[in-house]
C-alpha positions as CSV (number, residue, x, y, z in Angstrom):
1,X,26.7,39.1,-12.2
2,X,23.5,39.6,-11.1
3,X,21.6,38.0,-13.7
4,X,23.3,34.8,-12.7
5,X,22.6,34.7,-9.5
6,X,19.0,35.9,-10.1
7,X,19.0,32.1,-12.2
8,X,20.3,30.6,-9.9
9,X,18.5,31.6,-7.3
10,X,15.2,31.1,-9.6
11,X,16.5,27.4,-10.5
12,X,16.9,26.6,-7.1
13,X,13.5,27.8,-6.2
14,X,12.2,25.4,-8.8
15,X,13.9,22.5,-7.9
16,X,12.6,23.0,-4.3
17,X,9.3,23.3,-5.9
18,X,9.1,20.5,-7.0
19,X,11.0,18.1,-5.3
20,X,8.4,18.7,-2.3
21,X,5.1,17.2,-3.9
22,X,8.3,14.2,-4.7
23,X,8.8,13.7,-1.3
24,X,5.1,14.0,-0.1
25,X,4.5,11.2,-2.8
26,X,6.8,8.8,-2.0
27,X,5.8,9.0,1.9
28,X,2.2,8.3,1.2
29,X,3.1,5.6,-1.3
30,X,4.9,4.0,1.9
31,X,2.1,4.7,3.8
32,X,-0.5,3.0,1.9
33,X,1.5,0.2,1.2
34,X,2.4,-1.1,5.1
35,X,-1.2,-0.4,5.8
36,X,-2.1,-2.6,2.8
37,X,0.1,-4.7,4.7
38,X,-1.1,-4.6,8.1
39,X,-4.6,-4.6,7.2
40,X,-4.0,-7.9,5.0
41,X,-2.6,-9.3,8.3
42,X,-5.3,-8.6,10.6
43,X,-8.1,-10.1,7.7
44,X,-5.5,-13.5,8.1
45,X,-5.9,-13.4,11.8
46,X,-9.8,-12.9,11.7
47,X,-10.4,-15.9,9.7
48,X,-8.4,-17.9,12.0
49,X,-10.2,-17.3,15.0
50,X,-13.6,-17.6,12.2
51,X,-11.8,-20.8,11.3
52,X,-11.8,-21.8,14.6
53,X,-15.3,-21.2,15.8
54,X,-16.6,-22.3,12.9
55,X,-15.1,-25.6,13.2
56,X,-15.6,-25.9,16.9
57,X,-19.7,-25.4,16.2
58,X,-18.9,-28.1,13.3
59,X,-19.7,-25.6,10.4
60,X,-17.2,-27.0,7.0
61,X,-14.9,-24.8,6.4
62,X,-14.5,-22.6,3.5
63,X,-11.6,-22.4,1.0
64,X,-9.7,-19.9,2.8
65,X,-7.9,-18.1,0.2
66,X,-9.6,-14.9,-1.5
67,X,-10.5,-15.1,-4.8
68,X,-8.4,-11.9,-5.6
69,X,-6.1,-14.4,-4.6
70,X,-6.9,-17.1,-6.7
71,X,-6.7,-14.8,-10.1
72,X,-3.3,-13.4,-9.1
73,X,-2.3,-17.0,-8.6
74,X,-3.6,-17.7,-12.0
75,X,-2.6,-14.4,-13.5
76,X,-5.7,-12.9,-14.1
77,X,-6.0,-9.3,-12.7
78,X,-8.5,-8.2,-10.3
């Protein structure tokens, strides 16, 4: 009866093991991806108001989409 529990106890131990790095993981993955996020909209914001000044100075305005955008919209990979 002992050897049993001695797996059990063992199994469990490795299952807690590994699910940790699992959880740590996922949490960064969520992490990174609403600061991706948030990031992308502050960039949006700034070339508004650079949008703005430019155009008040009378400076043409440049395409305001990112290329990176462009090949994603064309399906090309950055």
């Amino acid at each position: 009866m002992s050897t049993s529990r001695a797996l059990i106890h063992r199994f469990l131990q490795v299952l807690v093991i590994a699910f940790i790095p699992m959880v740590v993981t996922m949490n960064a993955g969520a992490q990174t991806t609403d600061r991706t996020a948030q990031l992308e909209k502050e960039i949006e914001a700034i070339k508004q108001r650079l949008n703005k000044l430019e155009s008040a100075q009378g400076i043409p305005i440049a395409d305001p989409k990112p290329v990176w955008r462009q090949q994603q919209a064309q399906g090309i990979s950055p």
